[in-house]
C-alpha positions in Angstrom: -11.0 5.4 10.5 -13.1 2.5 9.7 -15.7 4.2 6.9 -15.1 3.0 3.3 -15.0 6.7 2.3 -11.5 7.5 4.5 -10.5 4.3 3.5 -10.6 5.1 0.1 -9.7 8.6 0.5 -6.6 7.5 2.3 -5.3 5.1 -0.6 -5.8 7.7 -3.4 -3.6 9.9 -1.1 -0.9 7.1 -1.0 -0.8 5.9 -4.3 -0.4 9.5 -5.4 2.3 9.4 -3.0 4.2 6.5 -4.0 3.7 7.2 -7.8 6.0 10.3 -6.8 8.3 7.6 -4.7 8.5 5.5 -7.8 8.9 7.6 -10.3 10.8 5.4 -12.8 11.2 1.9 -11.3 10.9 -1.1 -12.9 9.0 -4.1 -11.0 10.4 -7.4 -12.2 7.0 -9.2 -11.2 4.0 -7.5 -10.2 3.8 -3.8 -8.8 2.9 -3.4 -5.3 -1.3 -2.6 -5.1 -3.2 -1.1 -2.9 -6.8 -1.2 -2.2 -9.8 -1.1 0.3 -11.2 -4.4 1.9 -14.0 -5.4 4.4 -13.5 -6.9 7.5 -16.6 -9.6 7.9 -16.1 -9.7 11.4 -15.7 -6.3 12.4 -17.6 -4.7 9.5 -15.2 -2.2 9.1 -13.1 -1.0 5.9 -9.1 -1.1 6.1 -6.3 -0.9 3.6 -4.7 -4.1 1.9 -1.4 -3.9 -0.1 -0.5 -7.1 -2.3 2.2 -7.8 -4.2 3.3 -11.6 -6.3 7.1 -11.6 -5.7 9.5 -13.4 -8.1 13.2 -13.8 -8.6 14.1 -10.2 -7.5 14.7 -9.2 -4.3 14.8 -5.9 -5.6 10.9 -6.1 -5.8 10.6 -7.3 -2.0 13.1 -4.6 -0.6 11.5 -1.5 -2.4 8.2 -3.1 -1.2 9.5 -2.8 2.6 10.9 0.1 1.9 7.2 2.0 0.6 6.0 0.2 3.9 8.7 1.9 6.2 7.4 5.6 4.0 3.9 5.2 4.2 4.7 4.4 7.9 6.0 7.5 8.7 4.3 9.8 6.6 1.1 8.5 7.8 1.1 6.6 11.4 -2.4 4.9 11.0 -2.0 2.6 8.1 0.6 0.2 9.0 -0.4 -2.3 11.6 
């Protein structure tokens, strides 16, 4: 899935996913974001999460934990 159409398609489907995931947490920094990005060599579109961490490791654990979710909800997106 390299189109920016599935790309996109497949982050509104997570972020819907980890708003429910999230319901009620409190970053201490910056909330973890997803969007779609071009490859310039490969031409092709792929998902990149960012995230500024701070003094809470609470922000960095929950963020490993949404990877380790999205992981096994949906097997293509983590790389």
């Amino acid at each position: 899935m390299s189109d920016k159409t599935s790309v996109t398609s497949l982050a509104a489907c997570i972020c819907d996913y980890l708003g429910a995931l999230l319901h009620g947490f409190i970053w201490h920094r910056d909330i973890f974001e997803l969007k779609t990005a071009k490859d310039p060599v490969a031409e092709n579109w792929f998902l990149e999460g960012r995230m500024r961490v701070g003094d809470s490791a609470d922000d960095e654990w929950c963020t490993v934990w949404l990877l380790r979710e999205i992981s096994s909800k949906w097997d293509l997106a983590i790389r």
